[in-house]
C-alpha positions as CSV (number, residue, x, y, z in Angstrom):
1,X,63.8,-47.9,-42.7
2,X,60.3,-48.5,-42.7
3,X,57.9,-45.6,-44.7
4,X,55.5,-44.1,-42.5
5,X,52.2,-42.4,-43.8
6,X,50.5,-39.5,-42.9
7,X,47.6,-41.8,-42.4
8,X,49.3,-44.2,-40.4
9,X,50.2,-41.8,-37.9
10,X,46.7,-40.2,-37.5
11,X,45.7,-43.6,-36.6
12,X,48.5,-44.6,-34.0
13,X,48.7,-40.9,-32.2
14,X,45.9,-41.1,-30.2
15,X,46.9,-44.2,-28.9
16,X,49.6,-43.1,-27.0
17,X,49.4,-42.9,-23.3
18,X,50.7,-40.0,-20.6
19,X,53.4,-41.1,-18.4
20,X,56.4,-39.8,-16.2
21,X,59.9,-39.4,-17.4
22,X,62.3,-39.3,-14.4
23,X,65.6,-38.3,-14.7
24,X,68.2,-38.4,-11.9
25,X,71.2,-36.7,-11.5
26,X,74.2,-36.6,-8.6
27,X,73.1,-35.1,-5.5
28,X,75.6,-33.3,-3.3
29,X,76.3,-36.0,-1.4
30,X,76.9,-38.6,-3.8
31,X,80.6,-38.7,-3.3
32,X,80.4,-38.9,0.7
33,X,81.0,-42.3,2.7
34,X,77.7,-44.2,2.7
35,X,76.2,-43.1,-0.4
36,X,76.9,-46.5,-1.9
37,X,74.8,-47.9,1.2
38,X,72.2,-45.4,0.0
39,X,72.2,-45.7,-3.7
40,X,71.7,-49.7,-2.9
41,X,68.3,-49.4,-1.1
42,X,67.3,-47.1,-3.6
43,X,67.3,-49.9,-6.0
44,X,65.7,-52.0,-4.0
45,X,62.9,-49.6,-3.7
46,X,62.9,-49.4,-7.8
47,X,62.7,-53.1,-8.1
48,X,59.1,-52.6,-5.6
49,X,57.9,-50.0,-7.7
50,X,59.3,-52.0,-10.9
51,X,57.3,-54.9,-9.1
52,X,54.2,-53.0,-8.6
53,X,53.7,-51.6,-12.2
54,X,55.0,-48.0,-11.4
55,X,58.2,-47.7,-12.3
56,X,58.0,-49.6,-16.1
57,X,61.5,-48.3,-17.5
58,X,64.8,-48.0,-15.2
59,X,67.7,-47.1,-16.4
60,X,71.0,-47.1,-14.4
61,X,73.5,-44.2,-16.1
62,X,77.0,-44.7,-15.2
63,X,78.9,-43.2,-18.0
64,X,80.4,-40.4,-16.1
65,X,77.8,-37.7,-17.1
66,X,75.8,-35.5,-15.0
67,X,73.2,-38.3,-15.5
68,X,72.7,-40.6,-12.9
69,X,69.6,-42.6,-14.4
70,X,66.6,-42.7,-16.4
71,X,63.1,-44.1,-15.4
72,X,59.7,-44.3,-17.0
73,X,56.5,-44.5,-14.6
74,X,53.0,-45.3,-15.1
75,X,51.6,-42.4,-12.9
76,X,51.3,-38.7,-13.3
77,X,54.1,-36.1,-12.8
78,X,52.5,-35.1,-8.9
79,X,52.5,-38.8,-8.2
80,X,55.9,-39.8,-9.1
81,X,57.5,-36.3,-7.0
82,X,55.3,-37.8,-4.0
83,X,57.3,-40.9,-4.7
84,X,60.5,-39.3,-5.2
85,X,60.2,-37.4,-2.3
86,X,60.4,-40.5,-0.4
87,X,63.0,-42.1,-1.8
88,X,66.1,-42.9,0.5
89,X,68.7,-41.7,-1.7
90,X,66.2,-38.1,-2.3
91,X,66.5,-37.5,1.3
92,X,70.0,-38.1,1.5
93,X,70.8,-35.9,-1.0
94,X,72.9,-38.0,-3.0
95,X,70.5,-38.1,-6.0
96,X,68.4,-35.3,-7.5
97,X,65.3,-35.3,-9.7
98,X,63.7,-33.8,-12.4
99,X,60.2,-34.8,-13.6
100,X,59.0,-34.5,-17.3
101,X,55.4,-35.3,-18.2
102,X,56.0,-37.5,-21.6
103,X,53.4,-39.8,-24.1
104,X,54.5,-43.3,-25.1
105,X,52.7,-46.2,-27.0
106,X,51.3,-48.7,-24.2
107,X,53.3,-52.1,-24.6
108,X,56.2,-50.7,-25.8
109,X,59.5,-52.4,-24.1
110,X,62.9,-52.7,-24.1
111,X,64.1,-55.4,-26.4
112,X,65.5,-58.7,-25.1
């Protein structure tokens, strides 16, 4: 592992950037007939947002936890719940949210 100085991270800190960490969890209704139908549509409305810049990180959970998925936006905290509210699997109540306000390091990404 690489060693990090003191100095080093003085310098890099105030580069970091505010986003949005989403995470979903099961909604009441997640087990009821259609929620499949549901769930799909709210992917395709993450692959828009992923399209449009907002949504930067997605992350699909299915191990069986009381995590349904993981997303990182570019947007404040009040934008993304405007956003979630919206979404078709939100209404539905087969997927609930919670909203954390986080800092990452712009042009950081998932590795290939």
């Amino acid at each position: 592992m690489k060693t990090i100085t003191d100095e080093y991270m003085r310098e890099m800190l105030p580069t970091t950037k505010n986003y949005c960490l989403l995470i979903l969890k099961p909604g009441p209704r997640r087990n009821e007939p259609g929620a499949d139908k549901i769930i799909w549509e709210h992917g395709r409305r993450n692959f828009a947002l992923r399209a449009d810049g907002i949504l930067v990180i997605v992350c699909p959970v299915g191990d069986g936890s009381d995590v349904a998925g993981v997303g990182i936006f570019n947007a404040s905290v009040e934008e993304v719940d405007r956003l979630m509210r919206d979404d078709p699997a939100v209404k539905a109540g087969v997927l609930l949210y919670e909203l954390h306000s986080c800092r990452s390091f712009p042009g950081d990404q998932l590795p290939k």
